[in-house]
N, C-alpha and C positions, 0 to 999 in steps of 0.2 A: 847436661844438667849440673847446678852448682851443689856440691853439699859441702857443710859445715862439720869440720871435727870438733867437737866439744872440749879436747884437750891438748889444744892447739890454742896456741897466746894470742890472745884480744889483739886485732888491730882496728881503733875503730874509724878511721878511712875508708878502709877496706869493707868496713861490715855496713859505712853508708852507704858506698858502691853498691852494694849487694842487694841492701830495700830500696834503691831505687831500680836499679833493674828489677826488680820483682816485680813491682808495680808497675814496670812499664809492661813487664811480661802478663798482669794480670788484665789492666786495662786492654792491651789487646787484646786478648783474648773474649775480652765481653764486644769490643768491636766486630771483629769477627763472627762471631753469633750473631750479631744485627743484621751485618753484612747478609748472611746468607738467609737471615731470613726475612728481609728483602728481597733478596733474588728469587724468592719462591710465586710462583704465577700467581696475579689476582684475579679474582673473579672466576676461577674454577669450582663451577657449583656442582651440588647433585641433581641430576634429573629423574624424574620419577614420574609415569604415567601407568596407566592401565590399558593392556591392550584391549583387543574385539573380543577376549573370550574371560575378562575380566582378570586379567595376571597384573599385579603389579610389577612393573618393571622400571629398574635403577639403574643408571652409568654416569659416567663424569663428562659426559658429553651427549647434545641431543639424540633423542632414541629414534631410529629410521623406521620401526614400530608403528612409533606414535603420530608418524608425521600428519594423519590425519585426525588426532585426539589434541585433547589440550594436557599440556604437561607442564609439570610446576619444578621452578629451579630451588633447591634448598641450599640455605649456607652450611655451612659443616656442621655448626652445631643443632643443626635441623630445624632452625629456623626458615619461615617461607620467605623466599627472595624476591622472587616476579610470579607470574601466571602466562603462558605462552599457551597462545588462543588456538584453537586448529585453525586452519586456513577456509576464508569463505565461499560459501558453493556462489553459484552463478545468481542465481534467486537473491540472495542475501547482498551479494558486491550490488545487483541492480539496486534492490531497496535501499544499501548504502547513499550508492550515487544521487538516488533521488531529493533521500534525504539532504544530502550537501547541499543539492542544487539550490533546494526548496530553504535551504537557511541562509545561503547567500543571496536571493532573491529577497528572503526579510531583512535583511540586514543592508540592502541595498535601498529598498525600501525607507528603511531608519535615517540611512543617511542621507536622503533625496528629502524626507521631510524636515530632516533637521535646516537643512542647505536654504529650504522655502521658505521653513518659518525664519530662519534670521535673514534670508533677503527683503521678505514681507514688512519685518520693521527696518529694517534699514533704508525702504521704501516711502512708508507710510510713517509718519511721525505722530498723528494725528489722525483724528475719525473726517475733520475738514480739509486735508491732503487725499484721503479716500475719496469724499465723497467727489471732489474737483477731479480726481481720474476718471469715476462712474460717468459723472456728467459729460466729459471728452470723448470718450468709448460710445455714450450714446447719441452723443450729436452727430458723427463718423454716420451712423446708420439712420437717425432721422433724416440727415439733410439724403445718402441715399432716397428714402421715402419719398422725402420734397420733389428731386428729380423724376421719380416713377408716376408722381401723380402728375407732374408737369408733361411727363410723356403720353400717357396715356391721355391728356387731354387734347395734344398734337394728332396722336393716332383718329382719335375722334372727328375733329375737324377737317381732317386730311379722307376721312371714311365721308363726309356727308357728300361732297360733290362725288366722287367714286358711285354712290351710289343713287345719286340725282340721273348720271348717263345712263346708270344700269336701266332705269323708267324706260328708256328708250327703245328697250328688245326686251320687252315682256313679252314672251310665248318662241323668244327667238335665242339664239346663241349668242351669249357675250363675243364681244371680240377677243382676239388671245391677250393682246393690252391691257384692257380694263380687267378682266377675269385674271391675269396674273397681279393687277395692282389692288386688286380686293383682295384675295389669298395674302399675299404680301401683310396686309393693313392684318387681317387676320392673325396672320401668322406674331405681328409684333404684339399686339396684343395679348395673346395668349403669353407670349413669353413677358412681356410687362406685370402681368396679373400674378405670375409665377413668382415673379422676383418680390414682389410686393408681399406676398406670404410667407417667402422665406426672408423677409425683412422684419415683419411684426414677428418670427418666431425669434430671429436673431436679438431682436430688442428684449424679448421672454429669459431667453438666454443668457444674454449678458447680464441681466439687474439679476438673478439668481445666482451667479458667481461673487457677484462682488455683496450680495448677501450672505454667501456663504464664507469670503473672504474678510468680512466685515465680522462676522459673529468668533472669527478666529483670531483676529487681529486685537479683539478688544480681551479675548483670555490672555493673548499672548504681554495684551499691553499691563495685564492685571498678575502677569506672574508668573505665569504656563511658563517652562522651559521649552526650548522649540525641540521639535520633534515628540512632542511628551502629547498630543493632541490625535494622535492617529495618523492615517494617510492625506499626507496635503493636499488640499487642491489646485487642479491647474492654474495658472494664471488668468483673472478675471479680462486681463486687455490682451490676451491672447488668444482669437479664437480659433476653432480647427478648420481646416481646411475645406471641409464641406461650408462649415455658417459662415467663411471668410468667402467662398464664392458666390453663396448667396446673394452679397448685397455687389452688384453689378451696376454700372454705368449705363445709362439709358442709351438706348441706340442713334443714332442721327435719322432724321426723319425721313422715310421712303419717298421717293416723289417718284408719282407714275409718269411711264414714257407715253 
């Protein structure tokens, strides 16, 4: 340590020297202090929970107590830091999980109608580009029709001789020939008639989608942001796999052996 005798001759060189080492001695010194207290851990909180028999209980690290309570971290000067949940029973993690599921299903949701409506105008520019796809969609399954009634008129004419023979053995046994070529006539028929029902349903079908595509298109055309309209609907020129096998290609005509 430096000390000064006071009756000791002024050198003032010497007595610069002196306040400036001082001052370097003092500025370290406050360095120092920083320094270390820096180096003191952060985020060492207090914990504090209650246990099962109502005791509050404090440590500077999680309490193995409380591992099944919820316990709150306090900053030193007792203010509240976080809240640390108990752990969830099985009950609770299930409802969790469900919950996710059921928000990721909405939200997939959101973004499957968002994706529709802006394909929908991207599509359809106009109510007259609509209505020229409705019209395409439904010709596909009239002209089916055209074919089912041209067959069934086949089936018809091909039944009248088939059953002019049959006159022949009234009271008697068809031959196996003619009795498998009547079944036969039978048999396409029924399935002509079939397809022909599931034709006028598919025509029912389709003008309801692109009605239903048509009433969304003109919100959408008016301002609606997409996605903002509810759950989209399918595609009017897409139909599902049952109405799409509906409408079937007439069979080639049976000829009896």
């Amino acid at each position: 340590m430096i000390a000064l005798h006071l009756d000791a001759p002024v050198c003032w060189p010497a007595l610069r020297v002196l306040r400036a080492a001082m001052a370097v001695l003092v500025l370290g010194s406050g360095l120092l202090a920083q320094a270390q207290t820096a180096a003191e851990p952060v985020g060492t909180g207090v914990y504090t929970c209650l246990d099962d028999k109502g005791h509050r209980l404090t440590s500077d690290r999680p309490i193995a107590e409380c591992n099944a309570r919820e316990q709150r971290v306090l900053n030193r000067d007792g203010s509240l830091r976080r809240v640390i949940p108990p752990p969830m029973t099985a009950d609770e993690r299930a409802e969790r999980e469900a919950a996710d599921r059921k928000l990721a299903l909405v939200k997939a949701a959101q973004a499957d109608a968002v994706r529709r409506d802006r394909n929908l105008m991207n599509r359809y520019a106009d109510e007259a580009s609509h209505r020229r796809a409705r019209e395409s969609a439904l010709d596909t399954v009239r002209a089916a029709i055209k074919a089912t009634e041209a067959r069934l008129k086949e089936l018809a004419a091909e039944r009248k001789p088939l059953l002019d023979e049959a006159e022949f053995y009234k009271g008697k046994a068809l031959p196996m020939r003619l009795k498998q070529a009547i079944d036969g006539n039978d048999a396409a028929v029924d399935a002509q008639k079939s397809s022909a029902q599931n034709q006028t349903v598919e025509l029912d079908r389709i003008n309801k989608l692109y009605d239903a595509e048509l009433a969304r298109l003109r919100r959408l055309w008016g301002g609606a942001q997409p996605g903002s309209l509810g759950p989209a609907v399918p595609p009017a020129d897409a139909p599902p796999a049952a109405a799409a096998a509906s409408v079937v290609r007439p069979a080639k005509p049976s000829k009896a052996r």
